[in-house]
N, C-alpha and C positions, 0 to 999 in steps of 0.2 A: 504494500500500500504506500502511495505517495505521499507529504504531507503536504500543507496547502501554503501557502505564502506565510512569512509572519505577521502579525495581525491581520489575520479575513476580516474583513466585513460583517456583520453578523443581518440578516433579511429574517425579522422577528415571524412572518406571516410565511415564510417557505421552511420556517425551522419547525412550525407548528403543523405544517399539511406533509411537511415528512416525518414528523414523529408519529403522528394521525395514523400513516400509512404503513410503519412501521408496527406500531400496533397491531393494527388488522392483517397482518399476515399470518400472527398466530395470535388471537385473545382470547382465546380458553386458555395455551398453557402459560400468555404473562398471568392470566388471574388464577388459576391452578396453583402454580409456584407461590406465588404472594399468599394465598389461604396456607398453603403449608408450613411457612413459613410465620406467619400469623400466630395458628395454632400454636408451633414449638415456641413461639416468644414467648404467648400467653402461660405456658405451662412454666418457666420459666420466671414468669412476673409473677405467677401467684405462687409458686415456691418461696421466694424472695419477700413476697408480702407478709404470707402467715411467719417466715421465719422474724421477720422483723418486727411483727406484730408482739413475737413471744417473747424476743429481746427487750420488748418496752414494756412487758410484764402485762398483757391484756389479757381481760378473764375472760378464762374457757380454753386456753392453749397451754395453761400450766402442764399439761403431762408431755410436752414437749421439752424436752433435755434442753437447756442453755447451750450446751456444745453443741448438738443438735440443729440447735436453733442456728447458730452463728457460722456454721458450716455449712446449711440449706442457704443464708444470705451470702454468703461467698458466690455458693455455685450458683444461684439463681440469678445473681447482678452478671457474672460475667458468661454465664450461657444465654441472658438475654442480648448481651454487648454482641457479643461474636453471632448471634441469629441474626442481629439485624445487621448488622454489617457483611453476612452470609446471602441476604436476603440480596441488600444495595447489590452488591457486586452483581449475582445472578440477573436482576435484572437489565443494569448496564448493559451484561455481557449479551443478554438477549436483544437488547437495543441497538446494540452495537452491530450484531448478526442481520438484522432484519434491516437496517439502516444499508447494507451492504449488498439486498437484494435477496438476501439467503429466508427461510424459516426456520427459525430456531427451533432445536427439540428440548425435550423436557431437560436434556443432557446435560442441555447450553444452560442451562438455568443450574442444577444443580451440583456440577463436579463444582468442586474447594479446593482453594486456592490460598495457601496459609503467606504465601508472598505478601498475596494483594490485599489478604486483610488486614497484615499486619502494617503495611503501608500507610491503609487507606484511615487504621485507626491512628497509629502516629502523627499523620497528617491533619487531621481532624484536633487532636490534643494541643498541637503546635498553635495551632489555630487560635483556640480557646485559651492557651495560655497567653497569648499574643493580648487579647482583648483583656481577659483577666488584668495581666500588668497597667493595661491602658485606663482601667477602671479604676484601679487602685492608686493612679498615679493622678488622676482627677479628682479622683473623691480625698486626697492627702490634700491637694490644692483647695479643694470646695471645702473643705474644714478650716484649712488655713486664714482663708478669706475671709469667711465666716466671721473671724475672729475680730477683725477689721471691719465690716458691715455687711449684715444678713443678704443685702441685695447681691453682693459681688459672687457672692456662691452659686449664684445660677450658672455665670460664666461656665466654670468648669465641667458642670453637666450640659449644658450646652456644646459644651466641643466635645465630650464622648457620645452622645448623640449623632453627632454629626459624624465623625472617626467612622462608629459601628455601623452608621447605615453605609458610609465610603468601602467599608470593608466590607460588608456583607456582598455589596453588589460587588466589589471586582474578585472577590474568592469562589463568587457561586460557582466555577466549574472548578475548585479544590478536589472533590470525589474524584474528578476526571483525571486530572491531572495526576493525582496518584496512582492511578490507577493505569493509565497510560505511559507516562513519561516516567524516564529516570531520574527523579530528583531527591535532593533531600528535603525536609519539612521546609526550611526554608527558604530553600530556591524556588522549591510548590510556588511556596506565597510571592516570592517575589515573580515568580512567571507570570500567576493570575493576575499581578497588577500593570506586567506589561503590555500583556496582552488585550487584557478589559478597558484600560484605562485610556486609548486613544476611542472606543466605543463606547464609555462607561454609559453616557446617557442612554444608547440604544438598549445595554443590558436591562438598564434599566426600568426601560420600557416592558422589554420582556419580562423582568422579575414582574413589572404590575398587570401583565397578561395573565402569568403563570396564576398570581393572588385571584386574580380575577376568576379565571377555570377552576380553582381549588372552592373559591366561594358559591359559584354557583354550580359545582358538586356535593357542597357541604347543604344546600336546598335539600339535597337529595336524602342527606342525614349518613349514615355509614354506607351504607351500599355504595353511594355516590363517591364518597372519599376512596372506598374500595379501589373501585375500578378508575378514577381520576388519575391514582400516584402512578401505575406504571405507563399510564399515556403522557403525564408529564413527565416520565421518566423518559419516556420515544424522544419527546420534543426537547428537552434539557440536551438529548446527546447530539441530539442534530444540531443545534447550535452549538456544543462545543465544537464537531468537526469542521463547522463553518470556521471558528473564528483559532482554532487550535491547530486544525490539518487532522488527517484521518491514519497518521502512523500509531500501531500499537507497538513502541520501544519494548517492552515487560513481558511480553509471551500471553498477554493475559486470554488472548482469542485460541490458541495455542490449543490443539485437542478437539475444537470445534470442529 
């Protein structure tokens, strides 16, 4: 596979009619995959619930062992981490398949891939830790101010407002990028900002389409959210090969 120039272009309305179409080449098994996946999360959260429940001493779970209990919360937080992170990836990989002309088999969705998870979760923490610091380096200043006059505190939550939404839009294709390219957590992030950041307003755009389809899915109550996430997952990929190129560096197609 080729890739495409550095910063593509991104065409918000051709990244959404091929994700669309991407979709429909197989939506029984994106939504198949997505219920299975579902399931094993849920099993997972409610392990993790009742074990935390009995940690915090609630009645009616007392014959639940303390050790017990904090070893069901272990495994329950991080078999849910790695489901949905099992989940992401399978569906990508199916997006990615169907975006390429191909139909994905159930295959495509569920072989594991301990590379790409562990990638994909690293990249994600970086992430988070990134905004973390930026929070914490505002809110020492918004106290500071404080000190000095109540009004001047807004300032500084005003500029991590500002930052978070900056960042949110130029990282939306971080999944991607981990998952595709070879980087490290923080080349990730700085790629996303090269890349996004001569287009940011157009992503932009796009993130308020995406809100847009998720809201008037959410009409629909869960079913709707159901089956929205892996059609925005079609349209999320397409725009990134728009504006990324369509080389997978990582092997991640690899076995398809």
């Amino acid at each position: 596979m080729t890739a495409a120039p550095e910063n593509g272009r991104l065409h918000v309305l051709k990244a959404v009619e091929d994700g669309w179409n991407a979709f429909a080449k197989a939506p029984w098994t994106f939504l198949l995959y997505q219920a299975l996946v579902v399931v094993i999360a849920l099993c997972f959260a409610f392990l993790a619930t009742i074990s935390g429940l009995r940690l915090a001493s609630f009645e009616g779970l007392s014959e639940i062992h303390p050790a017990g209990a904090t070893l069901g919360l272990i495994i329950g937080l991080i078999g849910y981490v790695i489901t949905m992170l099992w989940g992401a990836i399978g569906i990508i990989r199916g997006a990615w398949i169907s975006l390429e002309g191909q139909k994905p088999t159930f295959r495509t969705f569920t072989r594991w891939d301990g590379n790409a998870t562990r990638r994909l979760f690293i990249k994600g923490i970086s992430l988070t830790a990134v905004i973390l610091i930026i929070a914490i380096i505002t809110s020492v200043a918004g106290l500071g101010l404080a000190q000095i006059n109540g009004v001047l505190a807004v300032a500084p939550a005003a500029v991590f407002v500002i930052i978070y939404v900056y960042l949110i839009i130029n990282q939306k294709f971080l999944p991607f990028i981990a998952l595709f390219e070879k980087k490290t957590p923080f080349e990730a992030i700085a790629r996303g900002r090269k890349v996004v950041d001569p287009s940011w307003w157009m992503v932009a755009w796009f993130f308020i389409v995406e809100a847009v389809l998720y809201a008037i899915a959410g009409l629909f109550q869960y079913g709707g959210l159901f089956v929205v996430f892996p059609i925005l997952t079609c349209i999320s990929t397409a725009a990134y090969r728009q504006l990324f190129g369509k080389e997978d560096q990582t092997g991640l197609l690899s076995g398809n």
